[in-house]
N, C-alpha and C positions, 0 to 999 in steps of 0.2 A: 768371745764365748760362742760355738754353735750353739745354733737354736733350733734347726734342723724348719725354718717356715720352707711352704710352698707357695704360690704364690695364692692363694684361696686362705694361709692359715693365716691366725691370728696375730699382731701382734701388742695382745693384752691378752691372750690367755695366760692361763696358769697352765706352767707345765709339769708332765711327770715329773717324777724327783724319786730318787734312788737312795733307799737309807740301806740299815743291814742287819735287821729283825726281819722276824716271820711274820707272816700276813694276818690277819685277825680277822679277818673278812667271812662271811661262811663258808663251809664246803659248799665246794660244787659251783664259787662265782671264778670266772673266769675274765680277770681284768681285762684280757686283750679284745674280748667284744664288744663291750663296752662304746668304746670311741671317747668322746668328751674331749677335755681339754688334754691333748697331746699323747694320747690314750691311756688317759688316767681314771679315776675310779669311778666314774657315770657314764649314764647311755650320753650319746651327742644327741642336741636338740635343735630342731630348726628354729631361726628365728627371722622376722621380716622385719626388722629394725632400722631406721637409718643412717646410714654410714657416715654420715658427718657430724661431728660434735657441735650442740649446741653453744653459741658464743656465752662465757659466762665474767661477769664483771668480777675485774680485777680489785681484790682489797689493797687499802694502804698497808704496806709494807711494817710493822712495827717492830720498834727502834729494840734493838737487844741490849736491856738493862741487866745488867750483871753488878750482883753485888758483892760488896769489896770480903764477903765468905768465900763465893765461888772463886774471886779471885787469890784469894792466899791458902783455900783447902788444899791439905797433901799438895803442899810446896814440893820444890825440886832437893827434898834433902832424903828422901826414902834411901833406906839402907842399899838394895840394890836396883841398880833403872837398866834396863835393857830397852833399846831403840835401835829398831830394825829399819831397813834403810827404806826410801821413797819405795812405792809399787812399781814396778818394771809398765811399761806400754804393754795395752793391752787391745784385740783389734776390735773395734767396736761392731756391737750388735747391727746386722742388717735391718734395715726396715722391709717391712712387709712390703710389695706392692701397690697393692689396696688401702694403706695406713694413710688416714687422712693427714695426720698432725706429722710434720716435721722438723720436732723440736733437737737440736743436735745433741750427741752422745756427749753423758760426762768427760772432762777431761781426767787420764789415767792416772792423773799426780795431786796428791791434794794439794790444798791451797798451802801457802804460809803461814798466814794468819786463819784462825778458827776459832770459833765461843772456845769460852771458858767456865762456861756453866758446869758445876758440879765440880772446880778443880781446875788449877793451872795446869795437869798435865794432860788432862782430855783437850786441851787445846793443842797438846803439840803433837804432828805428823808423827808417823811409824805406830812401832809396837810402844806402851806404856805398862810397866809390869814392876813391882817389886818384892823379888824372890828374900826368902828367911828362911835360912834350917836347913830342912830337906824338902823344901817346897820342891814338886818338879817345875819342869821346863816347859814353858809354852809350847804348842806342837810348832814343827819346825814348816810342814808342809802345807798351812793358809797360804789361800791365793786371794780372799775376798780384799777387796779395796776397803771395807771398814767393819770393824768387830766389834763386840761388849761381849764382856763376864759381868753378871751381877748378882749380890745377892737378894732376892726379891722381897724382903720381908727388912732386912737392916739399911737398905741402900747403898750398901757397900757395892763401890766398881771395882771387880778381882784384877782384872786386868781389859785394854781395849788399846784397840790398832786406828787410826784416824774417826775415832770417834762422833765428832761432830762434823765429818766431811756433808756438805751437802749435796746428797744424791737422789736423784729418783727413786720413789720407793715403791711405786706400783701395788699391788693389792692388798699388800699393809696399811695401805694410807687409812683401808676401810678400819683397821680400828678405833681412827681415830672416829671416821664415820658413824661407827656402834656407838664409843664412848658417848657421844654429843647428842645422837639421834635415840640412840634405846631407851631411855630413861619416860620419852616424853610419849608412849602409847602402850596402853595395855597386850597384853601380848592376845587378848579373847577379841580384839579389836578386827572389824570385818572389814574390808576396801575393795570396792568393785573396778576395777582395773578399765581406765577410758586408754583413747588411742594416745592422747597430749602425757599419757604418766610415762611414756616411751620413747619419749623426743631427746635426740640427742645422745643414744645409745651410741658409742664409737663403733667404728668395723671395725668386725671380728671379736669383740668383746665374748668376755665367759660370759656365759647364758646359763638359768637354772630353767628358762621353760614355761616364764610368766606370759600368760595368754589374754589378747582384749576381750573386756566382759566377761571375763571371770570374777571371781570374789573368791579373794586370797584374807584370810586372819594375818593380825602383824605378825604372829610365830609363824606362820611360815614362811613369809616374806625375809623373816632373820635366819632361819636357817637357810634358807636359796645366800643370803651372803654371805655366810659364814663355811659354809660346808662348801657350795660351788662357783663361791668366788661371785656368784652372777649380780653382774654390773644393772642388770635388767630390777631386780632386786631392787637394789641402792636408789634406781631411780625413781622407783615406784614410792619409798618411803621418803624419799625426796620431795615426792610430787606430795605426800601427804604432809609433809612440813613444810610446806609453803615455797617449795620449788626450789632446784637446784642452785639459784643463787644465792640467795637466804642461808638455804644449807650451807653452801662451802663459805660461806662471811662467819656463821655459828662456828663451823668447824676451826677457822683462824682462832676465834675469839678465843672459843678452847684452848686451843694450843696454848696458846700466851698464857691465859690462865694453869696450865700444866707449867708453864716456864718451858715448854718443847719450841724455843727460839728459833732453831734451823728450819723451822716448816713450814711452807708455804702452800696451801691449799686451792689448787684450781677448779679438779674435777674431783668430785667426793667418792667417786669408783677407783681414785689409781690410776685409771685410764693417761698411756702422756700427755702432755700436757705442758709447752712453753711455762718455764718460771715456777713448775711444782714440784718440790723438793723436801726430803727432810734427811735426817742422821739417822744414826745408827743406835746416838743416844735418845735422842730425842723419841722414837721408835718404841723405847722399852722405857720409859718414862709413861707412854700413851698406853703401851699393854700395861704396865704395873695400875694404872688407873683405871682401865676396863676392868681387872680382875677381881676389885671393890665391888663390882656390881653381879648378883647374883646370877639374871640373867646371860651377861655376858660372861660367865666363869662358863654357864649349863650350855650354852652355843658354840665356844669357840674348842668346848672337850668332846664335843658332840661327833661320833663315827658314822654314824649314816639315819634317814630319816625316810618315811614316806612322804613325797611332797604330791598336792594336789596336781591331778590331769585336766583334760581339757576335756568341756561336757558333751556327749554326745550320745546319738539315740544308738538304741540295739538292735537285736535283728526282730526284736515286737513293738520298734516305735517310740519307746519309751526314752525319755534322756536321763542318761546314767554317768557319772563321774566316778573316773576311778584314779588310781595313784600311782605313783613310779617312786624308785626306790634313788635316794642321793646319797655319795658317800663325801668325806670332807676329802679334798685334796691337799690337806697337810701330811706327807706323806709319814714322818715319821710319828703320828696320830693314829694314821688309818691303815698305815701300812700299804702296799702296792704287788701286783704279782710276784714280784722276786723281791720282795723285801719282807722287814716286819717293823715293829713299834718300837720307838725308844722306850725301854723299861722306866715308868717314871714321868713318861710324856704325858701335858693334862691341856693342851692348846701350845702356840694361838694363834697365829697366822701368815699365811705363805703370799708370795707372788712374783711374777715375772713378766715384762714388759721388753720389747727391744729396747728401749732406752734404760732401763732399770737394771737387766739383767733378771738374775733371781736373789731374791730377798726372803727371807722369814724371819721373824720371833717367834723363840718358843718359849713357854715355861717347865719346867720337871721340878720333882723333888725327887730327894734319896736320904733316907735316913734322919728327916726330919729337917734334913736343910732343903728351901728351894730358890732356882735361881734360874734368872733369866737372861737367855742369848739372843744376840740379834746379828746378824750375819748376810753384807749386800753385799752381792755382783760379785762372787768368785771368776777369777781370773782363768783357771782350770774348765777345760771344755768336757770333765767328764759326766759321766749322765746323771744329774742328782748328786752334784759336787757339794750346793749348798745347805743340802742336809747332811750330807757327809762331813763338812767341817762344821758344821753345827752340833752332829755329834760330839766330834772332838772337843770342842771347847766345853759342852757339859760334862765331858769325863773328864777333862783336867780341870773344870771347875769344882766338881765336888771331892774331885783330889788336892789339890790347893787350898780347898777352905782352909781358914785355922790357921795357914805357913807361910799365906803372903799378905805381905802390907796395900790396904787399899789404896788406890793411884787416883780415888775420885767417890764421888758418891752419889746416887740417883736425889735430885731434890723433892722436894713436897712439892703440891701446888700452891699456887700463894694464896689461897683460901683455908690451909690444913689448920687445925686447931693445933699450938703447943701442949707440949705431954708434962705434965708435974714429975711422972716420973722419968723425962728424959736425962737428967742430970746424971740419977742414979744407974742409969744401964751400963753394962759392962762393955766399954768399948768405946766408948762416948768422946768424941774429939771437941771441945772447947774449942782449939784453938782453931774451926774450920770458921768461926765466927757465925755459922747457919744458927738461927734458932731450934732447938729441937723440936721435931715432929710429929705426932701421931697422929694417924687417922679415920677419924671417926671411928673410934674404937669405945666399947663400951656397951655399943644395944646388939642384942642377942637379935638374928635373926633363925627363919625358918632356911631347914636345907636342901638342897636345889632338888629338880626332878629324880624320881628313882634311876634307877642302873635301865629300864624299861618301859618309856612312859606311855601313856594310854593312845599315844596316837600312832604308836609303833615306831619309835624313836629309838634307838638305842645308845639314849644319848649320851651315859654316863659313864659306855665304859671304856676307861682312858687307863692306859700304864699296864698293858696286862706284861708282866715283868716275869724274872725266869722264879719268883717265889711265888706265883701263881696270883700274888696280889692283885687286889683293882683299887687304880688310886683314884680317888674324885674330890675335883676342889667345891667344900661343904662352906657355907658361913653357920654352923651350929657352934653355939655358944660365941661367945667373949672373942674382940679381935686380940690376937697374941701383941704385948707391950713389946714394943720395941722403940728407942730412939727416932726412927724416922717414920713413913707413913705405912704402916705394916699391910699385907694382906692377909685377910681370914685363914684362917688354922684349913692345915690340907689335912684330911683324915683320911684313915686308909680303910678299906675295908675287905674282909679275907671273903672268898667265895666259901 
């Protein structure tokens, strides 16, 4: 895959990405001035960080318990199986010059053996699909080393291409980061930024622009991660959870408790990282468990914000702080100079690393179904590939709903409470031996920040689609019943 570095550029930014919607962005912004990460939708920001990653202790490795559901769910007897051959070699990403870490490039062929979590055919290499009726045809033209189709609310897998390969996942990893870290600080929370909350920042890393001795509130601290990737961010809130080791031992322990087996957590940025891995599965298992959480629904749909600047006096002496404008670099979210939004699009999160490639999970809905794709290291060097088959696979997902047989299913965490009425749902497999799921369903919460929040956020407006729709993921009222661990009802709302 080119990645087009120089020898000064990053290799942990997040790069431009090319979808094929119209820009949402205001008149009159002009993305190419910009700069940022690969000339994507923020100014570039100097940062004096240090270039060598701090050493962070290695967790024990734990052991993948797989139970004997996962092992026999949607056996190998589906009506129709289509398996697409091994990935062709593909020439791995250059390192940067300046790239401290290096950890060597995935191998282009998955393994043999792979989990089997969620289903014995997410463990087998190629494509896994089974076609009924007039279901269509997977697209023919993926080049990504590993895919999902899912549906985000039943846990139905529609279809997925090496699944559980384990790959580098680069700034995806941060939602696992959210999931584990958001919950534990108020977002009204204030933190005066020392020079130790910035140790260990990798070269070249995205930056949103955190400055020493400032006082940054947690909310803005999550949107610098969420909107521009900034590693600077993550480490800051690191530093207020009790430091980056801590953090990335939490973030294992998570996983495990997600049942996200394939992932191994080094650096809590993404940043590469010898031995930091996860799947494709595993990926949308961590976004379908962020998206329980209201804050993180209202950050990861969020298009651009004012983030604080750096203090300083005027031309009368006085010190004054002002703000600069950030946009998300999920492009098909935020849209990009020549592009625009997936209709439908509501998060969650991008990234690209030389070892990684380019990665995202997204969420959409359409038509009252929504479903989640996750999509690492397209093969194809063209510009904003991996939002482009990202696309595809949401338009043959919510084509296929209803006409193909699921080849797997996203699990609960092993914490989920059983649902009384899972028995009763329409669709409901016994024989996958899982207990059924529901989660945390029942307590009515309040709905997330408006479409225009007070701080000049414009965080909510996500899906602007060709019926003029704005979609935004709400937790108003009751989570919808479903068999397995649902996410709160997506309401739409008409301008």
């Amino acid at each position: 895959m080119t990645q087009l570095h120089t020898p000064k550029a990053s290799r942990n930014q997040e790069r431009g990405r090319l979808s094929f919607m119209g820009s949402v962005s205001p008149s009159g912004v002009r993305f190419d001035d910009r700069g940022g990460e690969g000339g994507g939708t923020s100014r570039r920001l100097p940062g004096t960080f240090s270039v060598v990653p701090a050493p962070m202790k290695q967790t024990v490795r734990r052991s993948l318990l797989v139970t004997a559901a996962s092992l026999t769910s949607f056996a190998l007897t589906a009506p129709v199986s289509l398996a697409a051959p091994s990935p062709s070699p593909s020439s791995s990403p250059s390192s940067s010059p300046s790239s401290p870490s290096k950890s060597a490039s995935p191998s282009a062929t998955p393994p043999a053996t792979m989990s089997t979590v969620g289903g014995a055919r997410l463990g087998q290499a190629g494509t896994q699909v089974a076609l009924a009726g007039d279901a269509p045809v997977v697209p023919k033209d993926l080049t990504a080393r590993s895919w999902i189709v899912a549906d985000a609310e039943s846990g139905e897998v529609l279809a997925a291409h090496n699944a559980h390969w384990r790959l580098p996942p680069a700034s995806t990893m941060k939602m696992l980061f959210a999931d584990t870290v958001l919950p534990k600080f108020p977002k009204t929370t204030a933190h005066k930024v020392v020079p130790k909350d910035l140790d260990g920042i990798g070269s070249g890393s995205s930056l949103v622009g955190i400055k020493e001795n400032e006082t940054y509130t947690v909310h803005d601290l999550w949107l610098g991660v969420f909107l521009r990737s900034g590693n600077d961010a993550v480490h800051v809130l690191s530093a207020m959870n009790g430091g980056v080791e801590n953090t990335v031992e939490e973030m294992n322990q998570h996983a495990e408790e997600l049942q996200a087996l394939d992932t191994h957590v080094v650096s809590p940025d993404g940043y590469d990282q010898p031995g930091q891995v996860s799947s494709a599965y595993d990926l949308t298992l961590i976004a379908r468990s962020g998206l329980q959480k209201k804050d993180f629904r209202e950050y990861c749909s969020t298009v651009s914000a004012k983030f604080p600047g750096e203090t300083k006096k005027n031309k009368k002496g006085k010190k004054v702080r002002g703000s600069f404008e950030i946009q998300n670099t999920n492009r098909l979210l935020a849209g990009d100079y020549d592009v625009t939004q997936y209709p439908g699009i509501a998060g969650v999160k991008n990234g690209n690393t030389t070892n990684a490639g380019a990665t995202f999970t997204g969420v959409a809905e359409r038509a009252g179904r929504v479903l989640l794709v996750t999509v690492m290291n397209p093969e194809k060097s063209d510009h904003n590939e991996v939002y482009k088959e990202t696309a595809k696979l949401f338009d043959w997902g919510f084509a296929a709903a209803g006409k193909v047989t699921p080849v797997g299913e996203l699990v609960p965490p092993q914490g989920a409470a059983p649902s009384a009425q899972a028995s009763a749902q329409p669709g409901a497999n016994p024989s996958s031996g899982e207990s059924a799921k529901a989660g945390r369903g029942g307590s009515s919460q309040q709905p997330v920040a408006s479409a225009v929040a007070d701080d000049g956020s414009r965080g909510m407006w996500t899906a602007l689609g060709i019926t003029g729709g704005v979609l935004v993921l709400l937790a108003a009222g009751a989570y919808v019943v479903n068999r397995r661990w649902p996410l709160p009802d997506l309401v739409r709302r008409r301008r």
